[in-house]
C-alpha positions in Angstrom: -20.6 -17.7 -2.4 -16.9 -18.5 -1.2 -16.4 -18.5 2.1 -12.4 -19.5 2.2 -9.9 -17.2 3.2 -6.9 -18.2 1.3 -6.8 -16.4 -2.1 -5.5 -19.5 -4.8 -7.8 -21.3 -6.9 -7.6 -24.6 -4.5 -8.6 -22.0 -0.9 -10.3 -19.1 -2.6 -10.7 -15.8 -1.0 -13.9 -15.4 0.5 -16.6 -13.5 -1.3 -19.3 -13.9 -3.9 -18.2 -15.9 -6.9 -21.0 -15.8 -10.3 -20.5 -18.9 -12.1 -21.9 -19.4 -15.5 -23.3 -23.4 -15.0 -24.9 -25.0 -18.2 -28.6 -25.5 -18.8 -28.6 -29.2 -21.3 -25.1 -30.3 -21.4 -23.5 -30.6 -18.2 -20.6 -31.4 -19.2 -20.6 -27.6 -21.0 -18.7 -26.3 -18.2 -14.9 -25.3 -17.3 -12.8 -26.9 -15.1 -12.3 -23.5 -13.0 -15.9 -23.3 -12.9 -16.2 -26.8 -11.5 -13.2 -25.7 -8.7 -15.1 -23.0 -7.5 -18.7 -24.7 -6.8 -16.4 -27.4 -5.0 -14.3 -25.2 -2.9 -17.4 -22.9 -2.3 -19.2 -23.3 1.1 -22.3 -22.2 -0.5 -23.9 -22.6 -3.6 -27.0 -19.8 -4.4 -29.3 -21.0 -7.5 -32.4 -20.3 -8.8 -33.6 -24.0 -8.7 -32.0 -26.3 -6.6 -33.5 -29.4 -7.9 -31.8 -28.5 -11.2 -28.5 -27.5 -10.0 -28.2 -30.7 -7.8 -28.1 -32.9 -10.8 -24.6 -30.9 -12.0 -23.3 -31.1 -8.4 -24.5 -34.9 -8.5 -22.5 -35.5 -11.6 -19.1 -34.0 -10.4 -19.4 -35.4 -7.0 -19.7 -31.5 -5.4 -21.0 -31.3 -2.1 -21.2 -27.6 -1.4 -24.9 -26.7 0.1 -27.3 -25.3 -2.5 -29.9 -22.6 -1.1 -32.4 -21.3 -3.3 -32.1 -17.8 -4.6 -35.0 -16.0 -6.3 -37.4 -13.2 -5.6 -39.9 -14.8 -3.0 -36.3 -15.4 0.1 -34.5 -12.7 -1.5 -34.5 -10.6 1.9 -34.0 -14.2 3.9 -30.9 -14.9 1.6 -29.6 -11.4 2.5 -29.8 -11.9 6.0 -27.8 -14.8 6.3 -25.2 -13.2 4.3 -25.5 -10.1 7.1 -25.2 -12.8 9.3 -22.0 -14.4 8.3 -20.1 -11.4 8.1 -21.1 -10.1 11.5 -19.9 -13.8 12.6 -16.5 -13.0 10.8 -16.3 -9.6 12.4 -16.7 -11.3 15.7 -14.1 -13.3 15.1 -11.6 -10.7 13.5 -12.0 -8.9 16.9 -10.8 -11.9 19.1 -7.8 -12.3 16.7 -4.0 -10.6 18.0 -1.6 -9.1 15.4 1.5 -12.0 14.6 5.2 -11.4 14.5 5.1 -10.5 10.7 2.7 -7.5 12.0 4.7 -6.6 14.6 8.2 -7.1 12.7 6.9 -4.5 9.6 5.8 -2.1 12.9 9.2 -2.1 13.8 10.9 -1.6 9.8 9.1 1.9 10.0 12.1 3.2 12.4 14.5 3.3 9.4 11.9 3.2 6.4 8.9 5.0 4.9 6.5 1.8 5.0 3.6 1.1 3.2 1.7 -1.7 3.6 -1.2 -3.1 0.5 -3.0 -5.8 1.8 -5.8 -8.2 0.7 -6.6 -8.7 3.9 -10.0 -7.2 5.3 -9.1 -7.2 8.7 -7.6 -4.3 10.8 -4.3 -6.5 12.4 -1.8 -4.0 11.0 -3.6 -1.5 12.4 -3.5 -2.7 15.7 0.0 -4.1 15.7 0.7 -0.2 14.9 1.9 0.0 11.2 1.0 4.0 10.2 0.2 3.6 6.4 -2.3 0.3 5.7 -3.6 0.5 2.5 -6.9 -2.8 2.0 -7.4 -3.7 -1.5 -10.5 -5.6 -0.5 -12.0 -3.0 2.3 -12.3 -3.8 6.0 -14.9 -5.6 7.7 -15.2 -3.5 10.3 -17.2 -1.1 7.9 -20.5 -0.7 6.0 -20.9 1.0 3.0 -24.3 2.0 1.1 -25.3 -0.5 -1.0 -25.9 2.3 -3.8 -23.1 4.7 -3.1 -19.9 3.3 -2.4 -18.3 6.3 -1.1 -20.9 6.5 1.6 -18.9 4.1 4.4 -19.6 3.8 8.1 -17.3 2.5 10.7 -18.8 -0.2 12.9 -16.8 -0.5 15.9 -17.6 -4.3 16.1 -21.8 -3.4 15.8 -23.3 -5.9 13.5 -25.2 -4.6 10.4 -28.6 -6.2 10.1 -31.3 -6.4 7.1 -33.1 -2.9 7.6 -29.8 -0.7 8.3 -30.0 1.7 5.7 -27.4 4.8 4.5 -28.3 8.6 4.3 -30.1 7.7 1.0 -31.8 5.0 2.1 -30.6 1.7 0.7 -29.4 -1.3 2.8 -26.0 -1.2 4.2 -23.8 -3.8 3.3 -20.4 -4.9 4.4 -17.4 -2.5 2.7 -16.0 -5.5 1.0 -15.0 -6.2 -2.7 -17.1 -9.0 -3.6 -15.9 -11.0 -6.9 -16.6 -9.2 -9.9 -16.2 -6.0 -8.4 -14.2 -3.0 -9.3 -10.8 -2.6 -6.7 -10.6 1.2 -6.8 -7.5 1.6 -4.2 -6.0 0.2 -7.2 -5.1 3.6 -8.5 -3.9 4.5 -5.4 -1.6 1.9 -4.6 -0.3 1.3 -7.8 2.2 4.3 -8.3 3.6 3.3 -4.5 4.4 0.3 -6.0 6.5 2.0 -9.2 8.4 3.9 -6.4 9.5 1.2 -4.5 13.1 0.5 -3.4 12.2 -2.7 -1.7 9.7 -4.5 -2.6 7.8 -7.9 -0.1 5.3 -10.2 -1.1 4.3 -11.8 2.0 1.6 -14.8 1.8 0.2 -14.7 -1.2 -0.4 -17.5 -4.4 -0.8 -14.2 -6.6 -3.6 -16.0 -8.1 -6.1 -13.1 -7.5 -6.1 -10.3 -10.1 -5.8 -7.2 -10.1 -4.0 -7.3 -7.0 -1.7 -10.4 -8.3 -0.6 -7.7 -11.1 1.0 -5.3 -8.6 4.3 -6.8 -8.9 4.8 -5.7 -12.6 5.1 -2.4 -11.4 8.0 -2.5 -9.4 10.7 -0.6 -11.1 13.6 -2.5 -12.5 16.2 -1.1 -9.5 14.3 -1.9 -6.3 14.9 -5.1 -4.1 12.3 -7.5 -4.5 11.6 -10.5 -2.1 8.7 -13.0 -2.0 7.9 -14.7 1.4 5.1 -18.0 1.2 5.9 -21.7 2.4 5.1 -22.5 -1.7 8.4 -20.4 -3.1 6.6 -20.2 -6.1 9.1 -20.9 -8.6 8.1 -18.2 -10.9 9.1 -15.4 -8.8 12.7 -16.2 -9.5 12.8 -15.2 -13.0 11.6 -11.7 -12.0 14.4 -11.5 -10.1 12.7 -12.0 -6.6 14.5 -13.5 -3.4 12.4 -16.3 -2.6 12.0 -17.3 0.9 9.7 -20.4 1.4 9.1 -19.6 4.9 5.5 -19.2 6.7 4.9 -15.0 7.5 5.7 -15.1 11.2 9.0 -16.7 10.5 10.1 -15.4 7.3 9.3 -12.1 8.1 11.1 -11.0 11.2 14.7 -12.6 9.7 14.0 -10.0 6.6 13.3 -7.5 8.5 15.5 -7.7 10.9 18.6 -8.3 7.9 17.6 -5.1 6.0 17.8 -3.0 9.7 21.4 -4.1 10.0 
């Protein structure tokens, strides 16, 4: 279980990661594998006297917690727990410039904004079309039926909240290994583009990193990080290496003139 918010392989996006680990050879294991136990807060296993001894070979200091049937509900609860504790803390947070600049770009353009993010900052800043690849935090979903979702208001969910059919509610995230269904949506957005920004993101998170194959040949395209990532150029991106709340608001403010 990550519990990062960055979304390359050295900060992962929080969520739940499965990792295939080796049962004889430990040294039968990838070197992604090994990056995400070490960049992972926590580490669930079955036995944690047997997982220790691959941690204790690549020097990984994550915290193991045991995961089997007998703290199955205990497990669950803390995870409750941590994203109620995020929620909290998504509540006390304020929109930036960057949410505030794209607020203003809707004046003279038809704005759509696809985010990773599962917070509601655009929304709050005031941006009219917010599309989350991820889901929000600020809403439960049934556990069984994913088009059952509940908005939460800032309420916590806790082990025993259930849907209309019964099964415990669970936070309306995409967890790792999860289908992103808004891909659909947002994808043909994308292949209508005139202008295209990528703000703040290693693009090292797929499906989502993927998006930017769709842009049609004629639109503008620009790619805002500190990184620059190199690779951008060659698909005939702008690249400005420049943090969100600083990058953004010069763009924006050059394609109003």
């Amino acid at each position: 279980m990550n519990l990062q918010t960055d979304s390359s392989i050295s900060n992962l996006k929080y969520g739940l990661y499965i990792v295939s680990t080796p049962i004889g050879n430990l040294e039968d294991i990838t070197i992604r594998a090994l990056e995400v136990l070490r960049k992972s807060d926590y580490i669930l296993c079955e036995d944690t006297r047997v997982s220790k001894k691959l941690l204790t070979k690549y020097k990984i200091k994550s915290n193991l917690i045991s995961n089997h049937k007998f703290n199955e509900k205990k497990n669950i609860n803390n995870l409750l727990n941590f994203y109620n504790e995020r929620r909290h803390q998504v509540l006390e947070a304020k929109p930036n410039k960057a949410h505030l600049a794209l607020v203003e770009l809707e004046s003279q353009f038809d704005v759509r904004i696809i985010t990773q993010n599962i917070d509601d900052l655009h929304e709050r800043a005031g941006s009219s079309h917010v599309l989350h690849l991820h889901g929000e935090i600020d809403f439960a979903r049934s556990s069984v039926d994913e088009t059952l979702i509940y908005p939460l208001n800032g309420a916590e969910i806790k082990l025993g909240d259930r849907c209309q059919k019964g099964s415990q509610l669970r936070p309306h995230i995409v967890w790792f290994g999860e289908a992103v269904p808004m891909m659909e949506e947002v994808i043909p957005l994308v292949e209508m583009a005139d202008i295209l920004l990528v703000i703040g993101t290693s693009l090292a998170v797929y499906p989502a990193a993927g998006l930017v194959n769709y842009a049609p040949p004629y639109s503008k395209k620009y790619y805002i990080d500190p990184q620059g990532l190199e690779g951008m150029k060659s698909q005939d991106f702008k690249v400005i290496s420049k943090k969100a709340c600083e990058g953004v608001p010069k763009l924006i403010k050059k394609l109003m003139q």
